[in-house]
PDB file with one MODEL, atoms N, CA, C and O in Angstrom:
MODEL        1
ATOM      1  N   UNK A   1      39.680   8.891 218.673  1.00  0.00           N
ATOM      2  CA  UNK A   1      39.303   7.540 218.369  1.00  0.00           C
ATOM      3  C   UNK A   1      40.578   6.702 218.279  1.00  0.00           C
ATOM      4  O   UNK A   1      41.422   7.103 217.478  1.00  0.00           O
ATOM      5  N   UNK A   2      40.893   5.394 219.110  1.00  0.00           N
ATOM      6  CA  UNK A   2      41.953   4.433 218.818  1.00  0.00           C
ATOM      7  C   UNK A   2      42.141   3.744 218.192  1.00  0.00           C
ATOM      8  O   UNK A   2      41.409   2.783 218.430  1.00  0.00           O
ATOM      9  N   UNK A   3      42.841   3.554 217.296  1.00  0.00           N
ATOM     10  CA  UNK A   3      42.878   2.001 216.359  1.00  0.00           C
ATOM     11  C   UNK A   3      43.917   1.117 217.062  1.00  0.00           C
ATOM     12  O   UNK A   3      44.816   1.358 217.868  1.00  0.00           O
ATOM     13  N   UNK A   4      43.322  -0.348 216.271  1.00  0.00           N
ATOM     14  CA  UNK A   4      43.656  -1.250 217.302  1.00  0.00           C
ATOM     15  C   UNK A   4      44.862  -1.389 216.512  1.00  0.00           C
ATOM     16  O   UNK A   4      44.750  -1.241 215.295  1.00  0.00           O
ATOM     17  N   UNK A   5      45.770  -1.597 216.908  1.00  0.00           N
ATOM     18  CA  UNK A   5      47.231  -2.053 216.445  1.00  0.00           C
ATOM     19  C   UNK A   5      47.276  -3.645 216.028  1.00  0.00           C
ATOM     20  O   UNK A   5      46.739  -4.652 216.489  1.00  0.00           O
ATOM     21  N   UNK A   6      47.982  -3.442 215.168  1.00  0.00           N
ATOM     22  CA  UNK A   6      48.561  -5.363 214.452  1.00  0.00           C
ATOM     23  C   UNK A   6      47.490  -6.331 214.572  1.00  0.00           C
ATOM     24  O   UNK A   6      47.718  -7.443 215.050  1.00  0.00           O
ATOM     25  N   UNK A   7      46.023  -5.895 214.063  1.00  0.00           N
ATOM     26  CA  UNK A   7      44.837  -6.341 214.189  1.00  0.00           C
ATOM     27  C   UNK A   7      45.419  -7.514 212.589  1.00  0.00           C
ATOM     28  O   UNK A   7      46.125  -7.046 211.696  1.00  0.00           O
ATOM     29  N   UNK A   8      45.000  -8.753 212.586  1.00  0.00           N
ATOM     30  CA  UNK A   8      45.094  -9.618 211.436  1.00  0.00           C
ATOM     31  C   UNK A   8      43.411  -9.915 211.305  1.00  0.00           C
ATOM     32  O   UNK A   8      42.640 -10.253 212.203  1.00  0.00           O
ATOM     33  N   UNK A   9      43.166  -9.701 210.060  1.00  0.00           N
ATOM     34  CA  UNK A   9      41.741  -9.299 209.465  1.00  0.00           C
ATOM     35  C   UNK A   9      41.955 -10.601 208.299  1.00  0.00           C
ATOM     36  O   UNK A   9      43.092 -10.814 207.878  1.00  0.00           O
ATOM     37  N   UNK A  10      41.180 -11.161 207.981  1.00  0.00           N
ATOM     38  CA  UNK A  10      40.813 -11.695 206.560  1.00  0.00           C
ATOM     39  C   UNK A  10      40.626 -10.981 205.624  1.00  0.00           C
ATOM     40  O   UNK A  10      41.059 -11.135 204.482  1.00  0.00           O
ATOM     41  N   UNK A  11      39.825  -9.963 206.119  1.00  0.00           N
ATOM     42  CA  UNK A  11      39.107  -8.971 204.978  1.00  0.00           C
ATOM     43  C   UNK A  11      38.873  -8.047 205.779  1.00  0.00           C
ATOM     44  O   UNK A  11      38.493  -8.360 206.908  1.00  0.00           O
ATOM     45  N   UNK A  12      39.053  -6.464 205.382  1.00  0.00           N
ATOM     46  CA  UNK A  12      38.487  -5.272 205.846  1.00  0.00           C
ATOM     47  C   UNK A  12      37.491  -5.038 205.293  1.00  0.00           C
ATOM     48  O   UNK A  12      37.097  -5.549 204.245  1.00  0.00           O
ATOM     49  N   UNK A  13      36.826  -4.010 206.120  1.00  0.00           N
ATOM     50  CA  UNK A  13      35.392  -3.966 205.221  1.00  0.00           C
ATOM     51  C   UNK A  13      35.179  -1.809 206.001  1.00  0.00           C
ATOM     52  O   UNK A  13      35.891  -1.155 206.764  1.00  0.00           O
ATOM     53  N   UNK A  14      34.321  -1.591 205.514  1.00  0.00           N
ATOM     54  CA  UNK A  14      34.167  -0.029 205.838  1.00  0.00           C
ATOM     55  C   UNK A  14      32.856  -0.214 207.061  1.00  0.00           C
ATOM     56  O   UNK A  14      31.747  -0.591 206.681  1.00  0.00           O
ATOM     57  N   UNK A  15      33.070   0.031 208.247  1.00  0.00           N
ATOM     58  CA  UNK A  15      32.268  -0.239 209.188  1.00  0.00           C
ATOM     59  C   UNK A  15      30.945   1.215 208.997  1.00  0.00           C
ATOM     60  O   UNK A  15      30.241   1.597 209.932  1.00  0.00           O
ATOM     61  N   UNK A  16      30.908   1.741 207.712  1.00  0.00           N
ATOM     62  CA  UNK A  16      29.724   2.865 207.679  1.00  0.00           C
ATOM     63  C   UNK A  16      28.746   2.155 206.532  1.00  0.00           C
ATOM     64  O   UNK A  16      27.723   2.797 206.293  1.00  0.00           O
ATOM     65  N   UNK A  17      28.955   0.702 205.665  1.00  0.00           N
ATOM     66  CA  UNK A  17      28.527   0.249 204.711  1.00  0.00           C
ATOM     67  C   UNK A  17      27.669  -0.760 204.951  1.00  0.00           C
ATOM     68  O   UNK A  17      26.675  -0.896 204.238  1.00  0.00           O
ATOM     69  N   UNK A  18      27.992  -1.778 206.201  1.00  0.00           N
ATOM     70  CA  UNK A  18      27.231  -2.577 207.398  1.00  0.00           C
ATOM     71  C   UNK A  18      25.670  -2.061 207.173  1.00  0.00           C
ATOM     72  O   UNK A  18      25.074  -1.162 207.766  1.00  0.00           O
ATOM     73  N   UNK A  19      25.111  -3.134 205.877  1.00  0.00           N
ATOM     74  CA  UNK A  19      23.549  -2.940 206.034  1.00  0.00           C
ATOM     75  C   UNK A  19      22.579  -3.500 207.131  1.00  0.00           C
ATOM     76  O   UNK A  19      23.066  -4.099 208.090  1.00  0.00           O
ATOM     77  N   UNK A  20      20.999  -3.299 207.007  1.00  0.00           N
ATOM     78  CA  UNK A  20      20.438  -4.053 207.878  1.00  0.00           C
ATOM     79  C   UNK A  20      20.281  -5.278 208.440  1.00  0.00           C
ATOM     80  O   UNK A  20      19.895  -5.572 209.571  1.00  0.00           O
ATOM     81  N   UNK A  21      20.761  -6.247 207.154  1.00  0.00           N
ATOM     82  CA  UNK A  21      20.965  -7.660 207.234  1.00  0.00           C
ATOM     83  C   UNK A  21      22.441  -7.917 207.670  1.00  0.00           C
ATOM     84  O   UNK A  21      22.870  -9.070 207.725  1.00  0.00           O
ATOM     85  N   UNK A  22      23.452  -6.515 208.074  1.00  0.00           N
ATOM     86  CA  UNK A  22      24.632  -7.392 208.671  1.00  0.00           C
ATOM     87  C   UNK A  22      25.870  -7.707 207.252  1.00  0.00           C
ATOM     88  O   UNK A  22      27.056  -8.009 207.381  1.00  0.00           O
ATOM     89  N   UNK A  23      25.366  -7.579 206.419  1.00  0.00           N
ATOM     90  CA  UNK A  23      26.266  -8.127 205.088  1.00  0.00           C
ATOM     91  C   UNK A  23      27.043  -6.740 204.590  1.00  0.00           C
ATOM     92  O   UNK A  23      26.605  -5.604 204.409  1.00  0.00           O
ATOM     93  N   UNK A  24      28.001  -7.145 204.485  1.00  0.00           N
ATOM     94  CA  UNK A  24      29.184  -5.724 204.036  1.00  0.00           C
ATOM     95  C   UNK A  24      29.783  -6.671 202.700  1.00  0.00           C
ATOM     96  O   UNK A  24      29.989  -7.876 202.554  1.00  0.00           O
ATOM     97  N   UNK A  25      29.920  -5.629 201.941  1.00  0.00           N
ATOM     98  CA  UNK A  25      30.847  -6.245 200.869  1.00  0.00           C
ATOM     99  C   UNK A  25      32.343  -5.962 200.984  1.00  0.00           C
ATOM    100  O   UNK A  25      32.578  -4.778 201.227  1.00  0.00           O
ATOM    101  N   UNK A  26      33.341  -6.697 200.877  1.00  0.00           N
ATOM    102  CA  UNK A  26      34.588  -6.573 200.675  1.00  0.00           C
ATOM    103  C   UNK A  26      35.079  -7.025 199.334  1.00  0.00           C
ATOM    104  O   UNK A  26      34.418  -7.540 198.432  1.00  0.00           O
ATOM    105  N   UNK A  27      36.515  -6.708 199.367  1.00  0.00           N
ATOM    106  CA  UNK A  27      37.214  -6.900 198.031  1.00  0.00           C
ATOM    107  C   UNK A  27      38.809  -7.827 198.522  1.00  0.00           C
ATOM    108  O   UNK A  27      39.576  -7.634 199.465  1.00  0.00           O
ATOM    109  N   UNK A  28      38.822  -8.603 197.675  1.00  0.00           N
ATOM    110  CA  UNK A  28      40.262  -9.385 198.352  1.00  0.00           C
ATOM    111  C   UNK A  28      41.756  -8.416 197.346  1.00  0.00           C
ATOM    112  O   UNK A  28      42.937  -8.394 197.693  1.00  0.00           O
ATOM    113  N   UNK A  29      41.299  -7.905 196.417  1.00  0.00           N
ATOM    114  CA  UNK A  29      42.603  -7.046 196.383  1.00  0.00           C
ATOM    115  C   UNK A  29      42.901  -5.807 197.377  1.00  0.00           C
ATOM    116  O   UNK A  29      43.989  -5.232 197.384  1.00  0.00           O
ATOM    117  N   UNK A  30      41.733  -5.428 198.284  1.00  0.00           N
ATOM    118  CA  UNK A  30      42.311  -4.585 198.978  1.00  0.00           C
ATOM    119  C   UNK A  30      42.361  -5.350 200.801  1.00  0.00           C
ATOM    120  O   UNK A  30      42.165  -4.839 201.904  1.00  0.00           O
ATOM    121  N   UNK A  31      42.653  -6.503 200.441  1.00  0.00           N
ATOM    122  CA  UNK A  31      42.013  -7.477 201.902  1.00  0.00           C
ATOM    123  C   UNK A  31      43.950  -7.423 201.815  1.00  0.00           C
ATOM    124  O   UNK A  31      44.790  -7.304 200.924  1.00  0.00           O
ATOM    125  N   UNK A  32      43.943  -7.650 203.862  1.00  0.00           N
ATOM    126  CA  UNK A  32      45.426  -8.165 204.325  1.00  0.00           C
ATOM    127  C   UNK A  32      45.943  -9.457 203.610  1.00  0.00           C
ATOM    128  O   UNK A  32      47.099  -9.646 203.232  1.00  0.00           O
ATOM    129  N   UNK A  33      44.702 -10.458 203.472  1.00  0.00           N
ATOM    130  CA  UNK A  33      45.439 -11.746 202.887  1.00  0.00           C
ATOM    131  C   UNK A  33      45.151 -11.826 201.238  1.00  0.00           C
ATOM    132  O   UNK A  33      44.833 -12.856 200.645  1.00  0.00           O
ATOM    133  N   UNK A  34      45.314 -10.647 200.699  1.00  0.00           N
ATOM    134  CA  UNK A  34      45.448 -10.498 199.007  1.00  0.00           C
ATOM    135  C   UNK A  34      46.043 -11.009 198.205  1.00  0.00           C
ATOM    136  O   UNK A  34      45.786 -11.209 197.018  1.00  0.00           O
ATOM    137  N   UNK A  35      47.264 -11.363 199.078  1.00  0.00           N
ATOM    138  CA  UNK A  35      48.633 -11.548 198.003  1.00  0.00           C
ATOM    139  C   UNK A  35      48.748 -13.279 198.449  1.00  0.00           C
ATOM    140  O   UNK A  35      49.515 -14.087 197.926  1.00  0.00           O
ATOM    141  N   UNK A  36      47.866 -13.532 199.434  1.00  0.00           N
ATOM    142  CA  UNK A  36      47.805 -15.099 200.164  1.00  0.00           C
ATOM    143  C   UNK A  36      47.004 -16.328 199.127  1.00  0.00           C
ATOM    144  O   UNK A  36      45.856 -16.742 199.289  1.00  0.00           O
ATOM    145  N   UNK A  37      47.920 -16.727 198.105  1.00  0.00           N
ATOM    146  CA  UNK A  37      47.430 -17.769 197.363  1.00  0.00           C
ATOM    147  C   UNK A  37      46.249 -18.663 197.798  1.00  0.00           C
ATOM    148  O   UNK A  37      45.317 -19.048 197.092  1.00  0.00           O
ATOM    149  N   UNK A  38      46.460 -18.898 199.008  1.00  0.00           N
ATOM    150  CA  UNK A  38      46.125 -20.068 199.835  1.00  0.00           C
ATOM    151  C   UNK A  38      44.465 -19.806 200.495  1.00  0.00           C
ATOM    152  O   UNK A  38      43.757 -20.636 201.066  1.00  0.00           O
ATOM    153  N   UNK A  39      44.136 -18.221 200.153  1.00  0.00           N
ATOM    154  CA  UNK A  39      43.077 -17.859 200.784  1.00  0.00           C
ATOM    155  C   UNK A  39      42.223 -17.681 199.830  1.00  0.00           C
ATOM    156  O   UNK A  39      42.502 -16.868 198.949  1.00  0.00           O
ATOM    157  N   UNK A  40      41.038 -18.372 199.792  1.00  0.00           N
ATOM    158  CA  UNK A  40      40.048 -18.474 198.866  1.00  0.00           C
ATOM    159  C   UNK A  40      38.189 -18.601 199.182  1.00  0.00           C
ATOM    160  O   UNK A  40      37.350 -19.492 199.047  1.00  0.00           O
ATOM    161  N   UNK A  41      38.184 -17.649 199.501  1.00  0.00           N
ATOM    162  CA  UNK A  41      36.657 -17.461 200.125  1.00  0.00           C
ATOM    163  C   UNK A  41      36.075 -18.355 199.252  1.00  0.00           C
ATOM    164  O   UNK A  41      36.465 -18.571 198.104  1.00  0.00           O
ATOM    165  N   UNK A  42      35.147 -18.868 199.801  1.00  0.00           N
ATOM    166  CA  UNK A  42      33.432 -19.545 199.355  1.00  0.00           C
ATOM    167  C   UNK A  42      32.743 -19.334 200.039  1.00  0.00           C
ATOM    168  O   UNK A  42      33.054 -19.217 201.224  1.00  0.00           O
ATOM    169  N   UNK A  43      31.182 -19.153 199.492  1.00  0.00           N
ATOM    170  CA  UNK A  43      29.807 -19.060 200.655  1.00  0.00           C
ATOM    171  C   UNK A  43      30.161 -20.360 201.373  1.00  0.00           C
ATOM    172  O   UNK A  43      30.690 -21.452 201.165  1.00  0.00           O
ATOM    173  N   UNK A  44      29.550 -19.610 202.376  1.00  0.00           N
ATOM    174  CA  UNK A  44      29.725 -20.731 203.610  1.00  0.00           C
ATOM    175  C   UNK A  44      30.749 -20.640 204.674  1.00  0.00           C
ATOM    176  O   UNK A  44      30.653 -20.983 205.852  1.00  0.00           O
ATOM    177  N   UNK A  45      32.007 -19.980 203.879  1.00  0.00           N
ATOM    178  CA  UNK A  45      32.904 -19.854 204.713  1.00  0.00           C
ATOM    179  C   UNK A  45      33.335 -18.789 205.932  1.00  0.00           C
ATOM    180  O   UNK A  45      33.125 -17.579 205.852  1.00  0.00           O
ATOM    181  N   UNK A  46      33.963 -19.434 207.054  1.00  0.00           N
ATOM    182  CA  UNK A  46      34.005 -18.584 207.655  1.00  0.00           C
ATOM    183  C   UNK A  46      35.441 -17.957 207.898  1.00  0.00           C
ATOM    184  O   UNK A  46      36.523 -18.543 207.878  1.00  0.00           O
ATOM    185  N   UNK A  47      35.156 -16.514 208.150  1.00  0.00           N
ATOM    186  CA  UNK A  47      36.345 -15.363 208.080  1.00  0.00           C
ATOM    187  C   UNK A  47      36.097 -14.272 209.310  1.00  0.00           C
ATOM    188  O   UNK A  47      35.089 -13.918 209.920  1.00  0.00           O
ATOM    189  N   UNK A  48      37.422 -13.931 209.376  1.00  0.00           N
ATOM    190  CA  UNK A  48      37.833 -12.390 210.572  1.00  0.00           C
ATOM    191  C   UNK A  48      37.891 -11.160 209.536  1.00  0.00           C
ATOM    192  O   UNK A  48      38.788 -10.933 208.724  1.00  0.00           O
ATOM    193  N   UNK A  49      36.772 -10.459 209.751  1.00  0.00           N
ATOM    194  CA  UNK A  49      36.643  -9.188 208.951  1.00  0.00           C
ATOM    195  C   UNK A  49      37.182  -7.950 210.128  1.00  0.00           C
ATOM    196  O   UNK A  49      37.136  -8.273 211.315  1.00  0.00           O
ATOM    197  N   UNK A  50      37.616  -6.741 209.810  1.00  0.00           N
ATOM    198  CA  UNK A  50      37.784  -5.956 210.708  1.00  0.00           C
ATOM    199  C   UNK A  50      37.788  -4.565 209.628  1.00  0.00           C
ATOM    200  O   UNK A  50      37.699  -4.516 208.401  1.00  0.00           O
ATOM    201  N   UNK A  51      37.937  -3.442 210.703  1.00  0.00           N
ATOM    202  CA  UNK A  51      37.874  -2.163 209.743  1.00  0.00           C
ATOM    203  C   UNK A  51      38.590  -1.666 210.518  1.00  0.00           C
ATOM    204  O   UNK A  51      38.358  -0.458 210.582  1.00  0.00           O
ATOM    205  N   UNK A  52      39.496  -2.030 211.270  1.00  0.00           N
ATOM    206  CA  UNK A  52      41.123  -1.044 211.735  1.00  0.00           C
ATOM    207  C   UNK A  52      40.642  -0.130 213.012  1.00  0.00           C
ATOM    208  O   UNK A  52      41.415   0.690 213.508  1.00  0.00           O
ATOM    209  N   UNK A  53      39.439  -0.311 213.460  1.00  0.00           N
ATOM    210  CA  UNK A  53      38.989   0.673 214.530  1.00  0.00           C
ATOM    211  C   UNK A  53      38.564  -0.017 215.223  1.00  0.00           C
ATOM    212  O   UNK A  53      39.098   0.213 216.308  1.00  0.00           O
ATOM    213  N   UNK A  54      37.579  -1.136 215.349  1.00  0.00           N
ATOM    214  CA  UNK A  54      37.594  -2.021 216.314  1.00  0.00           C
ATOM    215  C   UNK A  54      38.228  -3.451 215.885  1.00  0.00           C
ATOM    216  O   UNK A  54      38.606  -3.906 214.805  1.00  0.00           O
ATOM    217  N   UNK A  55      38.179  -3.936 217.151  1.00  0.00           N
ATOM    218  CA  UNK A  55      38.555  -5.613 217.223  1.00  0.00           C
ATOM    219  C   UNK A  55      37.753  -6.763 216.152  1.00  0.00           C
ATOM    220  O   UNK A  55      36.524  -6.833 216.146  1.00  0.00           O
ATOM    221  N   UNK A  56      38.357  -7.379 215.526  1.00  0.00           N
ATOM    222  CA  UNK A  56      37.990  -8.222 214.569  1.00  0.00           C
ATOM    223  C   UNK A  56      36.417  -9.101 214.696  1.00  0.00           C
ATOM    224  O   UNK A  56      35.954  -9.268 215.824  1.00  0.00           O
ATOM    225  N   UNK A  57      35.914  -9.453 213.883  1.00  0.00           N
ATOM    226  CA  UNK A  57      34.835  -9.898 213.550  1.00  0.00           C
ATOM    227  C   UNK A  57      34.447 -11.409 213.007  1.00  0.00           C
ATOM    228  O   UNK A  57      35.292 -11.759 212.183  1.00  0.00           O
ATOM    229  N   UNK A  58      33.686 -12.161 213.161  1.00  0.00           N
ATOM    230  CA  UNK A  58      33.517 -13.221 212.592  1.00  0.00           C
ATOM    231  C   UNK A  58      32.477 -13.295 211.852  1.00  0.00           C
ATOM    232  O   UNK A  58      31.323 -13.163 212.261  1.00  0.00           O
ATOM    233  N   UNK A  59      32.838 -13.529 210.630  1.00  0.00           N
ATOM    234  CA  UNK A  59      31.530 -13.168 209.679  1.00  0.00           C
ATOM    235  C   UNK A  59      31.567 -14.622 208.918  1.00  0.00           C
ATOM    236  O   UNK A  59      32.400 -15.499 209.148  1.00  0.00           O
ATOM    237  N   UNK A  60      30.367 -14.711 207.848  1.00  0.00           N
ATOM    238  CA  UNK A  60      30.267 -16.083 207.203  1.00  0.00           C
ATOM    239  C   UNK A  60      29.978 -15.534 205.357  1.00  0.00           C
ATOM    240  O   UNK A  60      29.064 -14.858 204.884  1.00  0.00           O
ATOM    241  N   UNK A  61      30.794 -15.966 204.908  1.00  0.00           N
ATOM    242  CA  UNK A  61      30.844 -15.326 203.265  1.00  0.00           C
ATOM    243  C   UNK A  61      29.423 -15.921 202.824  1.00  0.00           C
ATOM    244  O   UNK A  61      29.226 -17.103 203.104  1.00  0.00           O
ATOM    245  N   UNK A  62      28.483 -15.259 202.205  1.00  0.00           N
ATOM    246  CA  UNK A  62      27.621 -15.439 201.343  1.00  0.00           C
ATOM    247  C   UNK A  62      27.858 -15.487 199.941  1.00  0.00           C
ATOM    248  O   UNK A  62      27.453 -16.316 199.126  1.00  0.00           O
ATOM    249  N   UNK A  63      28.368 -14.767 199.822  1.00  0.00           N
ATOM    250  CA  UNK A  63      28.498 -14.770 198.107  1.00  0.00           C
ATOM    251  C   UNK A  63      29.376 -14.145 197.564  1.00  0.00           C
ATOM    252  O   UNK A  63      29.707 -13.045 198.007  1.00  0.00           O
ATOM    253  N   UNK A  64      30.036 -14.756 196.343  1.00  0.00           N
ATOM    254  CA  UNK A  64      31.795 -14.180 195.866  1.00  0.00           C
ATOM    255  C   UNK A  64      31.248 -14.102 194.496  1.00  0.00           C
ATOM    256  O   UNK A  64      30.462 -14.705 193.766  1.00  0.00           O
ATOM    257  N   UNK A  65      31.960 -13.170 194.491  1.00  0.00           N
ATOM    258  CA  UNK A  65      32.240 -12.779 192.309  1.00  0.00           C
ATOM    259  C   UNK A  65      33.808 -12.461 192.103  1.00  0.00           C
ATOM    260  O   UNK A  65      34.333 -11.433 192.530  1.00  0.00           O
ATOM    261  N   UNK A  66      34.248 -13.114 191.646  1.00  0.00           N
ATOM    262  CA  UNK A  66      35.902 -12.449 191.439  1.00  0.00           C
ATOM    263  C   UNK A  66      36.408 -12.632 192.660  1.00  0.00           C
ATOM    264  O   UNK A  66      36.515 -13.627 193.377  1.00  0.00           O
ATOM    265  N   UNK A  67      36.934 -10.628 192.871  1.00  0.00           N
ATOM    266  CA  UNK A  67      37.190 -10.738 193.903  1.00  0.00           C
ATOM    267  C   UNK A  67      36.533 -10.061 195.061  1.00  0.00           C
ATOM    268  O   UNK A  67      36.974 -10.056 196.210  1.00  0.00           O
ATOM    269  N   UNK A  68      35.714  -9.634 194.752  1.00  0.00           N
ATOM    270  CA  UNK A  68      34.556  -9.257 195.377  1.00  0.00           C
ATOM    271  C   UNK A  68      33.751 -10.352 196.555  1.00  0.00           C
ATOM    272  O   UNK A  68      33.317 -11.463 196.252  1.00  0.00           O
ATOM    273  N   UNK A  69      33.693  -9.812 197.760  1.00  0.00           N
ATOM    274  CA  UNK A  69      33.314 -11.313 198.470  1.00  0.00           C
ATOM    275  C   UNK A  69      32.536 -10.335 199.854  1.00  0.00           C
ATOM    276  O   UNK A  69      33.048  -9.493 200.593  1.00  0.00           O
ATOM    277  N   UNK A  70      30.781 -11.003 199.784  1.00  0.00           N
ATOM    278  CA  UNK A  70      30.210 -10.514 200.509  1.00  0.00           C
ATOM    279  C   UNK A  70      29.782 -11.190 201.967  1.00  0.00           C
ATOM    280  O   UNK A  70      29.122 -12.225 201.876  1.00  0.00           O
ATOM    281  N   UNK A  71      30.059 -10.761 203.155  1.00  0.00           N
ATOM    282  CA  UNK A  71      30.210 -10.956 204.770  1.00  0.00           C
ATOM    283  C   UNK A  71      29.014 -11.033 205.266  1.00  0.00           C
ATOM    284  O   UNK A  71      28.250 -10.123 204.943  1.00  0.00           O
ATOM    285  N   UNK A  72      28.535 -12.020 206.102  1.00  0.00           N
ATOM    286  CA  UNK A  72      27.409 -11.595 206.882  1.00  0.00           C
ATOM    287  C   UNK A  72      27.820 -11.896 208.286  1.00  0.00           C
ATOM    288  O   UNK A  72      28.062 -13.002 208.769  1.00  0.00           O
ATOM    289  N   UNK A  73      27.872 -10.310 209.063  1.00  0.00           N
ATOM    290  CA  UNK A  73      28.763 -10.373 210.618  1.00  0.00           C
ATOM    291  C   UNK A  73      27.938 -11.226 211.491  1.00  0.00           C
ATOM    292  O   UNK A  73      26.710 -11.307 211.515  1.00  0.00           O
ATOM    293  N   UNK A  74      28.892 -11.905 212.270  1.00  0.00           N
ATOM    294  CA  UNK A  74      28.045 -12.333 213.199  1.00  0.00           C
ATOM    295  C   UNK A  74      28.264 -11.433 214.784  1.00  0.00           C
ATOM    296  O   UNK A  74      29.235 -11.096 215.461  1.00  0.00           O
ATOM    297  N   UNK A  75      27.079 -11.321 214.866  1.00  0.00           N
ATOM    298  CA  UNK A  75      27.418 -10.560 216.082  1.00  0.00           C
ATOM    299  C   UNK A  75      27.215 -11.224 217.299  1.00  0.00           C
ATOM    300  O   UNK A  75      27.203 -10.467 218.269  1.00  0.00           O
ATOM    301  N   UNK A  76      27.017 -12.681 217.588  1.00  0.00           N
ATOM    302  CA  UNK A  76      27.059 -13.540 218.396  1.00  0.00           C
ATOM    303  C   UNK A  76      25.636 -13.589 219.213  1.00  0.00           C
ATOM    304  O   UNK A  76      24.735 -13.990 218.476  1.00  0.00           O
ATOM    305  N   UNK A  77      25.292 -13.346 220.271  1.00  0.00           N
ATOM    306  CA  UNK A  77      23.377 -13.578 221.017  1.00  0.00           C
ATOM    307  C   UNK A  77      23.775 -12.347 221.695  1.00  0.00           C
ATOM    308  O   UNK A  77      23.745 -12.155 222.911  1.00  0.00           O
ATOM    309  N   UNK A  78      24.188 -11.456 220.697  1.00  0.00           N
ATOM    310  CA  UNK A  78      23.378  -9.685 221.246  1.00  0.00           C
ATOM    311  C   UNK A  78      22.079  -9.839 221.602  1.00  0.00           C
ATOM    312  O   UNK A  78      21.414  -9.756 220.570  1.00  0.00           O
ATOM    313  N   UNK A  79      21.323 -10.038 222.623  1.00  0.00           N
ATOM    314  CA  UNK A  79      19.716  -9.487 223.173  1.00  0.00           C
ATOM    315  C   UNK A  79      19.324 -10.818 222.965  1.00  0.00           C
ATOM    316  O   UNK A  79      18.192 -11.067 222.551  1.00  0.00           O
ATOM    317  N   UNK A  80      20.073 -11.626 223.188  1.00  0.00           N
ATOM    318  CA  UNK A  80      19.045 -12.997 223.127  1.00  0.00           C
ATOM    319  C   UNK A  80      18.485 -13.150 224.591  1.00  0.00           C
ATOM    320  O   UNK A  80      17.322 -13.232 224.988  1.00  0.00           O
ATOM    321  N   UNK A  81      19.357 -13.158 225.083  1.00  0.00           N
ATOM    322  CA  UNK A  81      18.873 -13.354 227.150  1.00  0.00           C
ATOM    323  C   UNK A  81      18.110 -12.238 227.454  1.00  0.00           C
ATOM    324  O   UNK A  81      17.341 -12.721 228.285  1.00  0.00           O
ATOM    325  N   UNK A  82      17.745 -10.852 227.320  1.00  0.00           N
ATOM    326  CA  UNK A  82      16.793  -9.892 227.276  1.00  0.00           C
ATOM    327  C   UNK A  82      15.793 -10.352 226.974  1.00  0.00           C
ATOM    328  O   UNK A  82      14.810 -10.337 227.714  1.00  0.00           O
ATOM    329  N   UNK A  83      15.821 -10.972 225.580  1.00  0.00           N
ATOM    330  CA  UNK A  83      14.502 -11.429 224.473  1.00  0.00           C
ATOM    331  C   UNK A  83      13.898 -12.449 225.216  1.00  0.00           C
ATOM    332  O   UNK A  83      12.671 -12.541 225.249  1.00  0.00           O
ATOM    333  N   UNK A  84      14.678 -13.278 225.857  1.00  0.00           N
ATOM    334  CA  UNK A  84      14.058 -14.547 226.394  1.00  0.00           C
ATOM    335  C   UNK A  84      13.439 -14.582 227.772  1.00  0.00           C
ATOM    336  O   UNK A  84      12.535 -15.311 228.181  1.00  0.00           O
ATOM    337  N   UNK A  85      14.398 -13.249 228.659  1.00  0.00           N
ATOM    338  CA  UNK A  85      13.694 -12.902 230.222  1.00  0.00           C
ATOM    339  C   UNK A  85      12.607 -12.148 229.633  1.00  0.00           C
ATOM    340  O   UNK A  85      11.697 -12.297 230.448  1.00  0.00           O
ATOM    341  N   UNK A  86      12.138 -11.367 228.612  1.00  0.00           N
ATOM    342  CA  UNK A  86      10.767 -10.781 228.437  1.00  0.00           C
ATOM    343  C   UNK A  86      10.092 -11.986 227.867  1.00  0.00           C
ATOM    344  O   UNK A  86       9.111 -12.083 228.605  1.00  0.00           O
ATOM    345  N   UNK A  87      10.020 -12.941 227.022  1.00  0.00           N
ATOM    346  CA  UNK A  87       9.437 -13.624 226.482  1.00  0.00           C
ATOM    347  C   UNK A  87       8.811 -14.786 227.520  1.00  0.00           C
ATOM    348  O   UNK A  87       7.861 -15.502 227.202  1.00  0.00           O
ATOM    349  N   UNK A  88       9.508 -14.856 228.830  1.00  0.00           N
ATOM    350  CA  UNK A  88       8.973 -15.721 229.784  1.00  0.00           C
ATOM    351  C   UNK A  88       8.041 -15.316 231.020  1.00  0.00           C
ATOM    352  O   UNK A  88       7.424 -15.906 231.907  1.00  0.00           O
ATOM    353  N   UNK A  89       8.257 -14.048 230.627  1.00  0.00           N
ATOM    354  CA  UNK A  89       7.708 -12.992 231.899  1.00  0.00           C
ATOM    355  C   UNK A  89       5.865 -13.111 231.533  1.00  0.00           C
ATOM    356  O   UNK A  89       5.127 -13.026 232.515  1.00  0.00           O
ATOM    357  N   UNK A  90       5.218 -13.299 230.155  1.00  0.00           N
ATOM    358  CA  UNK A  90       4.098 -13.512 229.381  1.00  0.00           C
ATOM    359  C   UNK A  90       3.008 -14.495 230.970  1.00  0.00           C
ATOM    360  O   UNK A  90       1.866 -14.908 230.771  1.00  0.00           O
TER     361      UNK A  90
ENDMDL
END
């Protein structure tokens, strides 16, 4: 398995924790930009999550406690054009 080299992440997250809804929880003391004053999640916001094995992610923070701050990935229109050539075929 390869890891991607000098990947810059907002937040790592454990790519085996990725529930059904897409939402991973992370932690900003163990995040690349930890020690980054300047970085301050809120719901709503958007961030590059990664887990060191694949290429980075764009996720949208739902909800923070501390430092605890939970991701919902976006995985962009996976199966939307599938969904829509079957949905017209009717």
């Amino acid at each position: 398995m390869a890891t991607v080299p000098n990947v810059l992440h907002d937040l790592w997250y454990d790519a085996t924790s990725v529930g059904a809804d897409l939402v991973v929880e992370t932690s900003l003391n163990h995040s690349p930009r930890g020690e980054d004053a300047s970085f301050d999640p809120q719901p709503g916001d958007w961030v590059s999550v990664g887990d060191d094995e694949e290429p980075s992610l764009r996720g949208r923070v739902t909800r923070r406690e501390g430092n605890r701050v939970w991701v919902q990935l976006d995985l962009g229109l996976v199966g939307t054009e599938s969904t829509s050539r079957v949905a017209g075929e009717r």
